[in-house]
C-alpha positions in Angstrom: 0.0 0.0 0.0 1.1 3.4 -0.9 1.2 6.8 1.3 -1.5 8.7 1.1 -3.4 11.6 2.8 -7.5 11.5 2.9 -9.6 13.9 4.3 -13.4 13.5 3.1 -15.7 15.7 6.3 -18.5 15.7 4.0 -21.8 14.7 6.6 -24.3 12.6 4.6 -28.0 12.9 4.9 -29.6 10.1 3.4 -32.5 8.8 2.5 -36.3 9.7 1.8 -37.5 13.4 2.6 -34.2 14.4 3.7 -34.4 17.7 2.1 -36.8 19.2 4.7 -33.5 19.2 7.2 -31.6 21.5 4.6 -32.5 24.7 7.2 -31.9 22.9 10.3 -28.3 22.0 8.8 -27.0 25.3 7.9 -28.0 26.8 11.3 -25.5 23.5 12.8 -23.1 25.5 10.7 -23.4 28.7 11.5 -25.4 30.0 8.9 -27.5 33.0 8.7 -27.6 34.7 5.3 -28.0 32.2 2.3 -27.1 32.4 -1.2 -29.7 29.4 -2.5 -28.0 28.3 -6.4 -30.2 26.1 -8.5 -30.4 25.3 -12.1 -34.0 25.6 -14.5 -37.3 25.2 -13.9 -37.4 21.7 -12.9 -36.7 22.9 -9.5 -39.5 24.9 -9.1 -42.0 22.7 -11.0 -41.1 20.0 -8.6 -41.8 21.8 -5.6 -38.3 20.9 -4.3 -37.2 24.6 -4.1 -40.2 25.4 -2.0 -39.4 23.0 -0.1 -36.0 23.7 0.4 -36.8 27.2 1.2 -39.8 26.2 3.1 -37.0 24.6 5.8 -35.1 27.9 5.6 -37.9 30.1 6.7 -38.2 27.8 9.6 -35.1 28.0 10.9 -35.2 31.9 10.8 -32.4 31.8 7.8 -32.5 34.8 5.1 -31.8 33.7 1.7 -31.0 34.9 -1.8 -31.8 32.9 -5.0 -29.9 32.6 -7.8 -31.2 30.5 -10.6 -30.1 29.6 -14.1 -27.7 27.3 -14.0 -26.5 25.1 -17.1 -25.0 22.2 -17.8 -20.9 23.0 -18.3 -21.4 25.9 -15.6 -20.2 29.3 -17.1 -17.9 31.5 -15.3 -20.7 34.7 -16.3 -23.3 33.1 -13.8 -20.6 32.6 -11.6 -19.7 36.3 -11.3 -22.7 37.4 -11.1 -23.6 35.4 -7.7 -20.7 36.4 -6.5 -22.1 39.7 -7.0 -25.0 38.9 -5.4 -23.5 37.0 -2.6 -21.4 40.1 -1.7 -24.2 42.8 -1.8 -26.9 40.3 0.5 -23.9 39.9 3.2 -24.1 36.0 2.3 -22.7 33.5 5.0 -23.6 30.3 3.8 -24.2 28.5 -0.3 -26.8 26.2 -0.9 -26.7 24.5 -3.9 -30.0 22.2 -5.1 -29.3 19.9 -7.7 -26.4 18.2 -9.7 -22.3 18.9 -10.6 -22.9 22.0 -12.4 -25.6 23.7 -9.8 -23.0 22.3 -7.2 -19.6 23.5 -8.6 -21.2 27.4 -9.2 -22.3 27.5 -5.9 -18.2 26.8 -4.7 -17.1 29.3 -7.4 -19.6 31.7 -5.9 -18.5 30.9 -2.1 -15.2 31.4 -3.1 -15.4 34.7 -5.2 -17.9 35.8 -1.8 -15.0 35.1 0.5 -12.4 36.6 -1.7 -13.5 39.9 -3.2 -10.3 41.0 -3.7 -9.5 38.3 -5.8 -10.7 37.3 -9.6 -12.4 34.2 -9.7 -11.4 33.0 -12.9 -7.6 34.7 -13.4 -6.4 34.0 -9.7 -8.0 31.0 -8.4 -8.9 29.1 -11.5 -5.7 29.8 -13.7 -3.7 29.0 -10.8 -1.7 32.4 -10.1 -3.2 32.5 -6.4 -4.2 29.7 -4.4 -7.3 29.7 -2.6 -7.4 31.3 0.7 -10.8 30.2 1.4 -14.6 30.3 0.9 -17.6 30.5 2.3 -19.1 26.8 4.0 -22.0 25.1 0.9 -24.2 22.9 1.5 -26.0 20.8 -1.2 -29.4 18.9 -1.7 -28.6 16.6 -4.2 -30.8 16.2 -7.4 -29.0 14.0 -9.5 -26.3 11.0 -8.9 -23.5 11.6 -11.3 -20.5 14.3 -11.0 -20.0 13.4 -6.8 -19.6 17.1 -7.0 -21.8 17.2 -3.4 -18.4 14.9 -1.5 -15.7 16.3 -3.6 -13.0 18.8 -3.4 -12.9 20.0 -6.8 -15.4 22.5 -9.0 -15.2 22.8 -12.7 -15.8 25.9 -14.7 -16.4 27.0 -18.7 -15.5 30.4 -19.3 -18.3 31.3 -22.0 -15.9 34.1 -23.5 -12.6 32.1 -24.1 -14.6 28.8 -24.3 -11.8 27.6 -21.9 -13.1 24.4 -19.4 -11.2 24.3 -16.1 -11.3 22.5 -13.2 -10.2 23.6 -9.5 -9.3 21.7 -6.4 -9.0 23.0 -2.9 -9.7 21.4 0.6 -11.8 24.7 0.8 -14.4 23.3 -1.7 -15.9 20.0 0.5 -19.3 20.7 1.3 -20.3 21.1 5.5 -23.0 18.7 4.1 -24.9 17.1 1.3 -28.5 15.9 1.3 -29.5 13.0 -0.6 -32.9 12.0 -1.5 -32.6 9.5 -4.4 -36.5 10.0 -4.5 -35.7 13.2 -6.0 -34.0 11.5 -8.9 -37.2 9.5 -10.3 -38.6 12.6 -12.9 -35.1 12.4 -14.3 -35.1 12.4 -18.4 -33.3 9.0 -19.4 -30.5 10.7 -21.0 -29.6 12.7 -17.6 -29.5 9.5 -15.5 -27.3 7.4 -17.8 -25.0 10.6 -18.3 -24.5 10.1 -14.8 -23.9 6.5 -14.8 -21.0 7.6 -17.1 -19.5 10.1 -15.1 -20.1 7.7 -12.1 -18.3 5.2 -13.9 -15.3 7.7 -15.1 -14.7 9.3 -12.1 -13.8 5.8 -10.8 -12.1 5.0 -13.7 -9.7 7.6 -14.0 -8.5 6.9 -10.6 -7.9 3.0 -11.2 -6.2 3.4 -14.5 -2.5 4.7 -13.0 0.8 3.5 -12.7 0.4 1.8 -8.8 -0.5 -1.7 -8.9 0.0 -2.2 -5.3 -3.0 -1.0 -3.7 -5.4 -4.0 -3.3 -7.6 -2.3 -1.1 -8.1 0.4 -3.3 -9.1 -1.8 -5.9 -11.0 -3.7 -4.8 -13.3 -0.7 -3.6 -12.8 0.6 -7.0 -13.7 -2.8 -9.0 -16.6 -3.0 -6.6 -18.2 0.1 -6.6 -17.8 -0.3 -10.7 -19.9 -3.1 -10.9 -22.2 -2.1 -8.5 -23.1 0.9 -11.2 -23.4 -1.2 -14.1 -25.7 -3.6 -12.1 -28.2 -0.7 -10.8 -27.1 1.3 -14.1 -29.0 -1.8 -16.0 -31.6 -2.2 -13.5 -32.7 1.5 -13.4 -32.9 1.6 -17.3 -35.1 -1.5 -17.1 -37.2 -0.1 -14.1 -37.0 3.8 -13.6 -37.7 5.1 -10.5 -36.5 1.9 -8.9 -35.7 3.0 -5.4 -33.1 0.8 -4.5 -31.3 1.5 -7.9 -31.1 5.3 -7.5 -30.1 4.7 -3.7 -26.9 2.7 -4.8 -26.4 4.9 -7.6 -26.4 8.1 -5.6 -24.2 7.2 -3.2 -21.7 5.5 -5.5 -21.8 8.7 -7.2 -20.2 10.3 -4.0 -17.7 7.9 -3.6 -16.3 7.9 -6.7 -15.0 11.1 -6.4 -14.4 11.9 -2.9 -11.4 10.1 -3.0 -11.7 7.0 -1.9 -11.0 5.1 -4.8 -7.5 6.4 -5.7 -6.0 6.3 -2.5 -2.6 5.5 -2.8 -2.1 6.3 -6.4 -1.9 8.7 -8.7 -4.9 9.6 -10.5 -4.7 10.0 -14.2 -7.7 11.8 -15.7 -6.9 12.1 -19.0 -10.3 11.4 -21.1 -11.8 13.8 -18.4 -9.3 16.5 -19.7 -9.9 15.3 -23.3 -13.4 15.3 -23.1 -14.1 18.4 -21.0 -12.5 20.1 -24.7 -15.0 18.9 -26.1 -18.0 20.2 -23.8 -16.0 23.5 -23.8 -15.8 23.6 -27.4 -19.6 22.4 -28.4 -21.6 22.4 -24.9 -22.4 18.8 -25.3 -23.0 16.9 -21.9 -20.4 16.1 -19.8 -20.9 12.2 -19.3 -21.3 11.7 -23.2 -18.1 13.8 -24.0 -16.7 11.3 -21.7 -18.0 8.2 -23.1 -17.2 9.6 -26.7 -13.6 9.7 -25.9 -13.2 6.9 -23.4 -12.8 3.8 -26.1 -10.3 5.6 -28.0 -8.0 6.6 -25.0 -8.0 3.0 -24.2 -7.4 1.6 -27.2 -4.4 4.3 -27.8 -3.7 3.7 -24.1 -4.2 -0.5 -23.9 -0.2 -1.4 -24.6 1.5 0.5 -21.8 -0.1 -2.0 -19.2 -2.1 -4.7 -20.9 -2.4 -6.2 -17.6 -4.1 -3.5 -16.1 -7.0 -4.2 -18.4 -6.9 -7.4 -18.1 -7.5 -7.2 -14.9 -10.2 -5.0 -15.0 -12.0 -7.0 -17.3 -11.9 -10.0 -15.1 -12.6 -8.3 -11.7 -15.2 -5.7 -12.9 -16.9 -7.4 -16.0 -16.2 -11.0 -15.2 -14.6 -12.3 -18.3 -13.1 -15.4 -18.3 -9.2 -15.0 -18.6 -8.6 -19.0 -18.7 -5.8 -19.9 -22.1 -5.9 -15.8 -23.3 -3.0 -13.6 -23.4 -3.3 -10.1 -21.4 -3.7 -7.7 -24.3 -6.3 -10.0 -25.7 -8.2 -9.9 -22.4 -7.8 -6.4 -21.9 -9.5 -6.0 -25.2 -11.7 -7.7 -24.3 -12.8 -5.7 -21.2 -12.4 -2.6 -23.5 -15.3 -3.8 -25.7 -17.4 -4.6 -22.4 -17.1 -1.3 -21.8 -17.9 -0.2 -25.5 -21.0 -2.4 -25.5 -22.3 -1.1 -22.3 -22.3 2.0 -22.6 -24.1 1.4 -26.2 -26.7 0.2 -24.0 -27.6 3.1 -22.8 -27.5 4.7 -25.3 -24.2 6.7 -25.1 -21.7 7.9 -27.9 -18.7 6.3 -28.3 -17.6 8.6 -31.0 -17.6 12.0 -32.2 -20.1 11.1 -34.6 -22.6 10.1 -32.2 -22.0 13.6 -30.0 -24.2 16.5 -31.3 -20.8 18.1 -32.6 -20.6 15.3 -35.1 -17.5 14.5 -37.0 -14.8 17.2 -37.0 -12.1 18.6 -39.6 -8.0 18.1 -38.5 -8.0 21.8 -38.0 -10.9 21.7 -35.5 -8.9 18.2 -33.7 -5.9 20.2 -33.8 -7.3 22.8 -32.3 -8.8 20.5 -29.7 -5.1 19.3 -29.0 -3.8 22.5 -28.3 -6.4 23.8 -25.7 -5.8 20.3 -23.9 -2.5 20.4 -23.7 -3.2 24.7 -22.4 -1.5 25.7 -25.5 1.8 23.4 -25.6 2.3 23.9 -21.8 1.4 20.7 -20.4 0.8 17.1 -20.8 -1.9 14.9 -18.9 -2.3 11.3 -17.7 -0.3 9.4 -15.1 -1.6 5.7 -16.7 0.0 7.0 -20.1 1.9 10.5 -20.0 0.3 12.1 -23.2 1.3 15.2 -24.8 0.1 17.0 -27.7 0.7 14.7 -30.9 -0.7 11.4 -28.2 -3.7 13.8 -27.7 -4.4 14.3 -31.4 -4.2 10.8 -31.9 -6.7 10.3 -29.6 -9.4 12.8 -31.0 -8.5 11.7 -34.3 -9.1 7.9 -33.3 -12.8 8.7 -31.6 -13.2 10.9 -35.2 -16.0 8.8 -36.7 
């Protein structure tokens, strides 16, 4: 087993109706004067944000909305809560609903805390770190980014069309509510983009250069075939209970950390495909399961054995008389197959970009590599000809 440090004070409420505690919870944390983020109308039509707000005015809590938020959460919303944060004397972020509602509300608790700071120049271009930010809580609408247990918040800058993520101890929510009955009036396409991201999240963790941590997974090959199962079973049966229970809360702990403890995550089809939701504003879990079967293929050869294991551990492939690679191909196709099953891309064809010209891939390259100033992966160290392979392999 590897060092490692893990620090995850998230406090889970789950279960049915837990959203009516939202109030009671930001009081526990000192809360007074709250900045309530949320994304369309979905929300409201629901009756979730009355309800939410509903707990607030019991509690005695003062509160702000700001509403609006899209998927691939631009930076323009972003300033303006802060905005809006700043002139209502906020205290406390409540975010209602998924990654992106989630990740604006920590880009607005940190812009709140930090006035004297830009949001986007400082923080998320790295030239200052993050002193700190204002506590969030979240009630949880959707079981996909883990954004709710995570340290990290991701951006789009809607001028510069730049996608960038930001991680800070500062950015773990006091708490995160977590209903999965709020998940049943979900469109299809929402829950199995989750299912993706669920999947990925774990994914990029377990694809790295440690092989030593067997603890780590075996949480990680276990929490992967516990998605596909409920990921299956929810498609057959929506608004199965029990499958949105294990999905929500596998959503969580594939990204607070748990999974890649000891090793060094690698991440690269998340970079590759958040250029591609920067670029066209397609969906975050289909840009990654667009890009995912090239990577690996590209990818397969540094550590056939990797995949191999994979495949046998999380798919249950038989690896009895076959050669890594051949297994490890193997488990790639599981993968390919799966997520044609619910209805996914697995190519650049199938993303509402379609098919792109080399200029446009090249172009792609260059913003992923920040313009020929880094490279990405730990699994496979890619730089900016590996990258264009890549796009040009998922180019179909």
């Amino acid at each position: 087993m590897q060092a490692f440090e893990f620090y995850s004070p998230t406090k889970i409420l789950f279960g049915a109706s837990t959203e009516a505690q939202a109030g009671q919870q930001i009081t526990a944390y000192g809360g007074s004067r709250v900045v309530v983020v949320y994304g369309g109308a979905s929300a409201v039509k629901s009756g979730l944000l009355e309800r939410v707000l509903r707990s607030l005015d019991e509690a005695g809590l003062a509160y702000e909305c700001v509403g609006g938020v899209q998927p691939n959460p631009k930076l323009s919303l972003a300033y303006e809560g802060v905005k809006r944060a700043l002139s209502f004397g906020a205290d406390f972020v409540l975010a209602i609903g998924g990654g992106s509602v989630i990740d604006t509300a920590k880009a607005i608790a940190d812009g709140a805390a930090t006035p004297e700071f830009d949001l986007w120049d400082d923080f998320w271009l790295k030239k200052h770190p993050l002193p700190g930010s204002l506590p969030v809580g979240v009630v949880l609408t959707i079981p996909a980014a883990g954004s709710e247990s995570s340290d990290s918040a991701v951006l789009t800058n809607d001028e510069t069309l730049e996608k960038r993520g930001l991680s800070s101890p500062f950015h773990r929510p006091r708490f995160a509510i977590m209903n999965p009955e709020l998940t049943f009036t979900l469109p299809r396409y929402q829950v199995t983009c989750g299912i993706v991201d669920i999947m990925m999240h774990t994914m990029d963790r377990y694809f790295n250069p440690v092989t030593t941590n067997e603890l780590t997974d075996e949480i990680a090959e276990g929490l992967l075939r516990n998605t596909i199962r409920n990921g299956r079973r929810v498609m057959e049966h929506p608004g199965d209970y029990q499958a949105m229970s294990e999905l929500m809360w596998a959503g969580s702990l594939s990204h607070n950390g748990l999974t890649g403890l000891g090793n060094k995550p690698d991440f690269a089809p998340h970079q590759l495909g958040h250029e591609l939701s920067a670029m066209f504003d397609v969906a975050h879990g289909a840009s990654l399961s667009a890009i995912w079967d090239s990577w690996a293929k590209y990818c397969v050869h540094t550590n056939p054995a990797r995949f191999a294991q994979f495949a046998e551990n999380v798919w249950g492939l038989d690896p009895s008389g076959k050669e890594p690679v051949t297994l490890a191909m193997e488990g790639i196709e599981a993968v390919r197959q799966f997520f044609r099953s619910l209805q996914m891309p697995i190519c650049l064809s199938q993303l509402d970009c379609g098919v792109q010209s080399e200029s446009t891939l090249e172009d792609l390259a260059y913003r992923c590599t920040f313009r020929n100033t880094r490279t990405i992966g730990s699994f496979q160290v890619l730089n900016y000809d590996d990258i264009l392979a890549i796009y040009r392999l998922a180019n179909f």
